[in-house]
N, C-alpha and C positions, 0 to 999 in steps of 0.2 A: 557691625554697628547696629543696624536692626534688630537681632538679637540679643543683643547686648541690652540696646535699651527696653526691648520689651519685656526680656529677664528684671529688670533693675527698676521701673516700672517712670513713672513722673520723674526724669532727672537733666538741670539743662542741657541742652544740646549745643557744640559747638554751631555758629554762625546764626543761630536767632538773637533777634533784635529786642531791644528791653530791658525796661533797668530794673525788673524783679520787684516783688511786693515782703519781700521778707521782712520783719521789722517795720514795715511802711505804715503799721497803725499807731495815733498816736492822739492828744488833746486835740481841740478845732485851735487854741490858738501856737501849735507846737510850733518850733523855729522855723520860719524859711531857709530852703534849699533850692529856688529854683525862684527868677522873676519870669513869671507867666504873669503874674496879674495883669500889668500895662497892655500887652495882646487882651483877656478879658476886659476889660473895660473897651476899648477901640472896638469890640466884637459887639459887645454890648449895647455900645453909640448908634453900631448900625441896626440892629433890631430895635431897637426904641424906636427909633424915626421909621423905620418900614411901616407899608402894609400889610394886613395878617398874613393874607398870601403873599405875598414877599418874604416875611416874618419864616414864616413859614420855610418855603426852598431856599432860604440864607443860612437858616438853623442846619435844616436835612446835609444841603452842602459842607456845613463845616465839621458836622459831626458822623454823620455818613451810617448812624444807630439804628437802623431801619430793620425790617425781618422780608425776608421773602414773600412772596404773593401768587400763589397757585392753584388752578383746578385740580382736585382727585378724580379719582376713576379709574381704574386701568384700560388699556384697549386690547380690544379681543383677538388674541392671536391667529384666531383661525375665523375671521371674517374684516380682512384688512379691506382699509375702503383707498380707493383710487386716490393719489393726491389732488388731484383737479374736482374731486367732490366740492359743494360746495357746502358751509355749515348749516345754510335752510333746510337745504332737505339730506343730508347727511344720517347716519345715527344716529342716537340720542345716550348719552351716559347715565343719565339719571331717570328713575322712573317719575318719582314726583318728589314734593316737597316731605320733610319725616314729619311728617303730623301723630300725634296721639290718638287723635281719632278721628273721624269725620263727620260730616252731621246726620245724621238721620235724615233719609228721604234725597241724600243729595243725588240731583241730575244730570248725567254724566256731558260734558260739553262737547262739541262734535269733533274732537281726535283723540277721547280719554280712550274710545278701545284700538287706537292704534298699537303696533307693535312700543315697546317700551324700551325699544337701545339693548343694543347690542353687548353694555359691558355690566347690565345689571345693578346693583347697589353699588354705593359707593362703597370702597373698604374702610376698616375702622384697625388699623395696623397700631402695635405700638409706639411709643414716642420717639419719634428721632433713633429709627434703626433702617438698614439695609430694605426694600423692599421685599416679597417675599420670592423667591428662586423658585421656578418648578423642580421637580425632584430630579436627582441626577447632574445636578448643574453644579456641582460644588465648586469654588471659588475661594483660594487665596486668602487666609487668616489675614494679613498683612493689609488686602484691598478691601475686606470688609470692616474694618479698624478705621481706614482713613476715609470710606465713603462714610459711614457714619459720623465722623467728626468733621468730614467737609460739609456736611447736611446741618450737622450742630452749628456751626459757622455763620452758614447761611441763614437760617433761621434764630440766631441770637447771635449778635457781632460779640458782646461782650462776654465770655464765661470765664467765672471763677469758679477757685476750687473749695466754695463755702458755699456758692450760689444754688438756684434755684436746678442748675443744669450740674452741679460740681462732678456728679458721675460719666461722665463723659470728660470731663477735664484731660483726665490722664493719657485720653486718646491723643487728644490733639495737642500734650505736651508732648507724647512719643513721637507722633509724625509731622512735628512742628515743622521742619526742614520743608519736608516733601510738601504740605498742605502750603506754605508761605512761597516755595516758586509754582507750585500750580493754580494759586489764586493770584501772582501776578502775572504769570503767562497766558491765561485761559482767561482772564476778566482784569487786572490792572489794579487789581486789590492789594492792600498794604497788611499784612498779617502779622502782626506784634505777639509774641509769646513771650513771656516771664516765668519766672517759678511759681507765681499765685494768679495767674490772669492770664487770658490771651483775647486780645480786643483787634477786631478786623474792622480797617478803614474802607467804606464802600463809598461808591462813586456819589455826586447829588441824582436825586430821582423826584419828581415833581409828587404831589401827594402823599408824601409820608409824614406826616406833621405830626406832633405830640398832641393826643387829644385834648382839646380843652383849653390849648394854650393861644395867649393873646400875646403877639411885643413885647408887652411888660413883662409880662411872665419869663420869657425865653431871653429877655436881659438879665436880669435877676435871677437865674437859673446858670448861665453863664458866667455871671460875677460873681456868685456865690463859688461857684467851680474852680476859676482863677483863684480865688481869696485862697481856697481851701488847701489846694496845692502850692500854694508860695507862702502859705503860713500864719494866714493872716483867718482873720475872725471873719466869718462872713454874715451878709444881709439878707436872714430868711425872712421876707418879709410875705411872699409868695407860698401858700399853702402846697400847691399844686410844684413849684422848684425846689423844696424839702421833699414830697416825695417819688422824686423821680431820682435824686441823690441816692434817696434810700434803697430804690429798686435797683441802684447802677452799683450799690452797698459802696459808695464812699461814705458818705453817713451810717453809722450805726450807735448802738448803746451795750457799755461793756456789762459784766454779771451785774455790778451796782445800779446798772443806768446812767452811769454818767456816758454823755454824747463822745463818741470817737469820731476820727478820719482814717482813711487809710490817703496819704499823701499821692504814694507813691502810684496808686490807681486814679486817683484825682489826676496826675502829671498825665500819665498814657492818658485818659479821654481828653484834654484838650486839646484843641483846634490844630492841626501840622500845616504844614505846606501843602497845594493841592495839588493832588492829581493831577499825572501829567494829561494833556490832551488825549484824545477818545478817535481813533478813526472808524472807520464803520465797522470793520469785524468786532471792535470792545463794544462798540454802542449799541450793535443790534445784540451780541451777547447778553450782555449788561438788562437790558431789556427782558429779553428772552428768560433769564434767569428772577431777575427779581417782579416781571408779571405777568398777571395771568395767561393775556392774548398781545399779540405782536401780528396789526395788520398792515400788508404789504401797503396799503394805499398812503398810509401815515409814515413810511419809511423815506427819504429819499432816494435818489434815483440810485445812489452808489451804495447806500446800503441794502435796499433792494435787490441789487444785481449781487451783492456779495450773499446775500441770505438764500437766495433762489439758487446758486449755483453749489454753495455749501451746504444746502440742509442736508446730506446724508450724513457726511461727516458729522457733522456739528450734535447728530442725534446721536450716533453713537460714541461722542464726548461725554455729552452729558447723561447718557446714562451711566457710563463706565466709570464717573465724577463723581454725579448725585444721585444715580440710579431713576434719574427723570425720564419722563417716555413723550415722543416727540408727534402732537397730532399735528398733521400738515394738510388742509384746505387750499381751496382756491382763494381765499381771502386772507391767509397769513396761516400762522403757526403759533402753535400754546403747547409748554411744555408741562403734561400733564405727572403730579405726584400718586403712584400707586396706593403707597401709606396714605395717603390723607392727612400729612401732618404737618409737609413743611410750606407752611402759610401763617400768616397773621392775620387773616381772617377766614372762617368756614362757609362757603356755601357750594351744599345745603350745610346747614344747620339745624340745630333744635331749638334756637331760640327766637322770639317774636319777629325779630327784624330777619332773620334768615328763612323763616319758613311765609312772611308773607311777602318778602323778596323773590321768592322763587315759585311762588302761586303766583304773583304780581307779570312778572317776565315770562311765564309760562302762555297767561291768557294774550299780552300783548303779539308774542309769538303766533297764537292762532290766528289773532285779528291782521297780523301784518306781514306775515312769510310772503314771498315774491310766489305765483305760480312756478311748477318745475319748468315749464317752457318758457317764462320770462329772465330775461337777463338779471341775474342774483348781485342784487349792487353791497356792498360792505356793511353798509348801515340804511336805514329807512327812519324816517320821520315820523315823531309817534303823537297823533292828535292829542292834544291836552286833556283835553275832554275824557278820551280815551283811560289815562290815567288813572283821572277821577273815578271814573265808573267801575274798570275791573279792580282798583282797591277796593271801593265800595263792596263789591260781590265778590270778593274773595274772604274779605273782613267778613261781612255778614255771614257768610256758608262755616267761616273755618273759626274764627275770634274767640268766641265764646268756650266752643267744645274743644278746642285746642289750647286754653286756658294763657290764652295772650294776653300780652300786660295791661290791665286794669287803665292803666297812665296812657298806653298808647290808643287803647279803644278810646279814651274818653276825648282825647286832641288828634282828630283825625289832620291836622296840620301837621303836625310834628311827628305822624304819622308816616305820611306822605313823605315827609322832607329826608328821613331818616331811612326812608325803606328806599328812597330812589338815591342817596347815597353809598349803599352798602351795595348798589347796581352800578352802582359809576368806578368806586372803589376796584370790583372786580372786573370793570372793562365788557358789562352786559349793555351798558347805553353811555351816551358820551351828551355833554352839555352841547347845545345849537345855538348858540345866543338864549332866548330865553327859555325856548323848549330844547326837545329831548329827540336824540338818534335810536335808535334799536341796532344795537350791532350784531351781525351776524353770528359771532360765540353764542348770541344768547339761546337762538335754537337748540344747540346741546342739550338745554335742559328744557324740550318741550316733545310732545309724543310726535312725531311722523305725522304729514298732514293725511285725512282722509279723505278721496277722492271727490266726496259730495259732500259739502260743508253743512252743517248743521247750527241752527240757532242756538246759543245757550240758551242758561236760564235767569242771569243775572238779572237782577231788579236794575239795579242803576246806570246799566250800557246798552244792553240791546231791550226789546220790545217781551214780553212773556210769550214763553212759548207754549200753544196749546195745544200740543198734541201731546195724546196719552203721554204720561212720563216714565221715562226710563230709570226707575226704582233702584239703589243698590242699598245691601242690607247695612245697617250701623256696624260702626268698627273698621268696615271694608278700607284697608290702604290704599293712600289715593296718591 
């Protein structure tokens, strides 16, 4: 059978689920086939009335269209660190943020000449493939076909075979079987394959919300969805629920322009039945897989005890799956991507909000690592003020010559708010009420401390420092 279909290439497979997209495009107001709408509407009553955030984990939950969420880096095979390390003083994966350049005269703050981690640059692998094997290691046509189209999976629920991903389609039409019982046995996932589509139902996960989107929006995105699929004309009234149609390619426009549907991909994304219940093995998986860090403190006590006593297992799962690689601290576990790819958001980065996110958590790191003799608690409390000030001097040293967004220098508000989001996102700080935790992950991405702390030079957090300066030339990567 394997054979066969790999020979014969994209062809359905007995016992997948799915009523196919063949024929399925057609007018926005073509017949109904199917009352979904009445579910859309009820779906939609209850997003209207929510709160954003409500709004928000009611949408995630019924739709389950979310992408992965991961550290890159690999870890160095030949300088493993104890599991009981903890991540303050640990290694470090990253050297610094990827800047273009640095400023002229800058002064190096008291742990830039620390050693700089153990796995060097992050890699820059390509899209959605196997990570890279050392030589010798060769592996299985077969498992390298299904790890890369479980990785596609995970990182885009929905792929068609016109979409953005269509090159990978044919993967995960071959191992439709195998990839749909090993995503409900291994995580509880619903995997749908068609002849034009395969769209994976994932669990609810708090934070994954469609950017931009308000209630309204996520009603009217919903009813438009129901309309489309039961045949009826729908209500774009919503800028932002037209184009997410489009990017889901239920909407499209044929060679004339005139608006299509494809119905039958409208039907598979709406809303099913949920998920059965979660006990601890799915929920810390579930977890484990779709973000970055998983700390033990935040776990219950039974998914705890199930996580501590399976992590060996569970690491050589999920590499053998998604070819993920498993850091394990004292404070929990983050299942780090080699490639660097399967995530929906990068950090580091090269863009404004990722390079001063990771200058941002770098200096907080200096200012707030536990000593190695003091008891390393998961998170720390990070002074407001504090904030203020190393944005301030990171902005200031890097903004300009690293040609960050015009928009953001000029509203250092929205600054702030957007750069300590994209640090909450990845699970580097956690909200306290109205301030802010320092989680222990965040070290990863700071140098080693050095034994005698030194002042920076920051204008708007610590005092100037007068002693001769320690000069590095322009360009120097920082």
């Amino acid at each position: 059978m394997e054979q066969h279909e790999h020979a014969t290439g994209a062809g359905e497979a007995r016992g997948r689920t799915g009523t196919g997209r063949a024929g399925g495009a057609g007018q926005l107001t073509a017949q109904p086939s199917a009352d979904l709408y009445p579910a859309a509407q009820a779906l939609a009553a209850r997003l209207a009335e929510a709160s954003p955030e409500a709004a928000h984990d009611l949408f995630t939950a019924a739709f389950g269209l979310y992408g992965a969420r991961h550290f890159g880096g690999a870890l160095d095979p030949d300088d493993p660190t104890p599991a009981g390390t903890s991540w303050w003083h640990g290694p470090t994966a990253h050297h610094s943020a990827a800047l273009r350049t640095r400023p002229l005269h800058y002064r190096r703050g008291r742990r830039d000449a620390a050693g700089q981690g153990a796995n060097g640059p992050l890699g820059t692998a390509g899209r959605h493939r196997k990570p890279e094997r050392p030589p010798g290691s060769a592996e299985p046509a077969v498992a390298v076909e299904r790890r890369t189209a479980a990785r596609l999976l995970l990182a885009h629920p929905l792929v068609t075979d016109t979409g953005p991903h269509a090159a990978g389609f044919p993967l995960i039409h071959r191992h439709a079987d195998w990839l749909a019982e090993r995503f409900q046995r291994v995580l509880g996932y619903r995997l749908t394959v068609a002849a034009r589509h395969a769209r994976l139902r994932k669990a609810p996960m708090p934070g994954r919300a469609l950017e931009g989107f308000t209630p309204a929006s996520y009603a009217c995105l919903v009813l438009a969805l129901g309309a489309l699929a039961d045949g009826r004309a729908p209500d774009l009234d919503q800028p932002q629920a037209l184009a997410v149609l489009r990017d889901w390619q239920v909407v499209d426009r044929d060679r004339d322009g005139a608006p299509t549907v494809d119905r039958e991909l409208a039907a598979a994304l709406a809303p099913a039945s949920a998920l059965p219940a979660a006990g601890p093995e799915l929920t810390v998986r579930r977890l484990l897989v779709e973000t970055p860090v998983v700390l033990l403190d935040e776990l219950s006590p039974a998914e705890r005890d199930w996580l501590l006593r399976g992590r060996a297992a569970e690491a050589a799962l999920f590499a053998e799956f998604l070819g993920l690689q498993t850091e394990v601290r004292a404070e929990g576990v983050a299942l780090l991507d080699p490639a660097d790819e399967l995530t929906d958001l990068a950090l580091p980065g090269t863009d404004t909000l990722a390079q001063a996110a990771l200058l941002l958590v770098r200096q907080l790191v200096e200012e707030l690592r536990p000593l190695p003799e003091d008891t390393a608690p998961p998170a720390v409390l990070i002074p407001d003020a504090l904030i203020d000030g190393a944005l301030g001097d990171v902005t200031d040293d890097h903004g300009l010559r690293a040609g960050w967004s015009p928009e953001y220098l000029a509203d250092r508000p929205a600054f702030r708010r957007d750069v300590l989001a994209l640090l909450e996102r990845m699970g580097l700080i956690a909200p306290a009420g109205r301030a802010w935790l320092l989680r222990a992950p965040a070290a990863r991405y700071a140098p080693e401390a050095d034994p005698e702390p030194v002042t920076g030079p920051g204008r708007h957090s610590r005092p100037p420092d007068r002693r001769a300066p320690d000069v590095e030339g322009p360009g120097r990567p920082g």
